[in-house]
C-alpha positions in Angstrom: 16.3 0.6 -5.7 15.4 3.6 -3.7 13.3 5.3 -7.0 11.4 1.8 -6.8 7.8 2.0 -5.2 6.9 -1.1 -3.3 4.0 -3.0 -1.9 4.3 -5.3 0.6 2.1 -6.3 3.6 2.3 -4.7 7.2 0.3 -7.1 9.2 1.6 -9.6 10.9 1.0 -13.1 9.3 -1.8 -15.0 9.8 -5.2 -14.3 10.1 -6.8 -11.4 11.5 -9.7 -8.9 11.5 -8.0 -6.0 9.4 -4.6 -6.4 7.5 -2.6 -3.7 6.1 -1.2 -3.6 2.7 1.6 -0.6 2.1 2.6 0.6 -0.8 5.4 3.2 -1.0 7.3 5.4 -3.6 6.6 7.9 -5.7 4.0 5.6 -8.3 2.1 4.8 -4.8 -0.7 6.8 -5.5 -0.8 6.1 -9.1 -0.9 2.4 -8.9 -3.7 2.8 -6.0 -6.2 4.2 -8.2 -5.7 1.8 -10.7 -6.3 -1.0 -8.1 -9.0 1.0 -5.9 -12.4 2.1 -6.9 -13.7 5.0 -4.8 -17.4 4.5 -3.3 -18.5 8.3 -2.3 -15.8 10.4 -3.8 -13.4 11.5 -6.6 -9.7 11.4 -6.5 -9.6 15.0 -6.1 -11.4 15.0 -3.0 -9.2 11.8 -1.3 -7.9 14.4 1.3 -4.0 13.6 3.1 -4.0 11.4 5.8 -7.9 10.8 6.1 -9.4 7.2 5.1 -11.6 6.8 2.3 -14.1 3.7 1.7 -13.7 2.3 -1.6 -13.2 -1.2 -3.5 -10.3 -3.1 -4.6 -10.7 -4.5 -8.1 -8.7 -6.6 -10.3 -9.2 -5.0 -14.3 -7.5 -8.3 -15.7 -9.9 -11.0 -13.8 -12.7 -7.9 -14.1 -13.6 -9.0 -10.3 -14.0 -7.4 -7.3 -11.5 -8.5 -4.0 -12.4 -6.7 -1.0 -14.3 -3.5 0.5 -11.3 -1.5 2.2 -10.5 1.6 3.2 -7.5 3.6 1.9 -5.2 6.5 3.3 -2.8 8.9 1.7 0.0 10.5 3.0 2.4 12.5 0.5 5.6 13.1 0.8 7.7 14.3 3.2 5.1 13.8 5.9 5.1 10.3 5.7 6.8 7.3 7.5 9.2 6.5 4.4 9.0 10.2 3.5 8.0 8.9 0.4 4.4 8.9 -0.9 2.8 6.0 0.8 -0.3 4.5 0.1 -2.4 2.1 2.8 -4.9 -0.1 2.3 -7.0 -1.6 5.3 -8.5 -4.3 4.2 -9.6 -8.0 5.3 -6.9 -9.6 7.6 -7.4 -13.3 5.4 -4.1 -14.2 3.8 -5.8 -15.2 0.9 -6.8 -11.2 0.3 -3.9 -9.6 0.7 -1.7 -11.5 -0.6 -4.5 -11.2 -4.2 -4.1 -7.1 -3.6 -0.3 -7.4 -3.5 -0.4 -9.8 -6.5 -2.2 -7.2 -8.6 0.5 -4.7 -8.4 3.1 -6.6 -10.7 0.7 -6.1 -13.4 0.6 -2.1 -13.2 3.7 -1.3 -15.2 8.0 -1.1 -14.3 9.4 1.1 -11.7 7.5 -1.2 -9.3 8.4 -4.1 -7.3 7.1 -6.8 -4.5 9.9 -7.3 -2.1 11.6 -10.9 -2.2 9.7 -11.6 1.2 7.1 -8.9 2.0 7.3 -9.4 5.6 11.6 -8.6 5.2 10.7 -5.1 6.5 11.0 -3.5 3.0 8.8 -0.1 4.1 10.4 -0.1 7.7 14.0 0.0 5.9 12.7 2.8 3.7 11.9 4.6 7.3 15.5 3.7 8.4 17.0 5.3 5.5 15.1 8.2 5.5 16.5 8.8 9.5 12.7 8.6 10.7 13.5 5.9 13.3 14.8 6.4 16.2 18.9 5.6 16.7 18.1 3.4 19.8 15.2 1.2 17.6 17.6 0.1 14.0 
C-alpha cells in the first residue's frame, strides 16, 4: 500500500470557491501531466513548490474540466514526504470529484481511497512522522 500513489480530495465537502485535489506517491507527477495541460510553460520549467496555471483535460471524453492551478513538491520536502501533486481547482463537487475520476484510468500502481475524505494523504503524513505526537 505504501508504493501506491493516491488521489483523493482535501477540501472539505460541499461547495466552495477553490477545492483541492491531492495526489500523492511516487507516479504523482506522472499521472498529473497526463491529466493537466500547461498554459504558459513546459514541464521542465514547473519549478518545486510554485503554482502553475494550466487546464485539466479528460483524453478519453477529449473535453476540457476546469482552469486550475497546480503545485509540485518532490520528495522529501513534502507533507507525505512523498512526491505530492495539488491541484486548485473549482470548489463544485461535481469537478472534483470528475478530476479524481480520471485518475483510475491512468494505469496500476494507482488508487482512489475507499472514501477520499478517510484522511488517506493525512495518514501518509502520520506515517512518515511529519505530524506532530500531540495532533494523531
Amino acid at each position: 500500500m505504501l508504493d501506491e500513489t493516491i488521489i483523493a480530495i482535501s477540501t472539505p465537502p460541499g461547495y466552495g470557491g477553490l477545492g483541492i485535489v491531492r495526489l500523492s506517491g511516487r507516479k504523482a507527477l506522472p499521472i498529473a501531466k497526463k491529466i493537466f495541460r500547461l498554459r504558459r510553460k513546459t514541464w521542465r520549467e514547473v519549478e518545486p513548490r510554485a503554482f502553475v496555471l494550466g487546464d485539466i483535460y479528460d483524453d478519453e471524453k477529449k473535453g476540457w474540466i476546469d482552469e486550475a492551478f497546480l503545485a509540485y513538491f518532490p520528495a522529501p520536502r513534502s507533507y507525505t514526504r512523498e512526491d505530492v501533486v495539488e491541484i486548485s481547482c473549482h470548489g463544485s463537487p461535481v469537478v472534483l470529484e470528475e478530476v479524481v475520476r480520471l485518475e483510475p484510468r491512468l494505469g496500476p500502481g494507482s488508487r482512489i481511497p475507499v472514501s477520499s475524505r478517510s484522511g488517506p494523504i493525512f495518514a501518509g503524513g502520520s506515517i512518515s512522522s511529519r505530524l506532530k505526537r500531540s495532533m494523531t
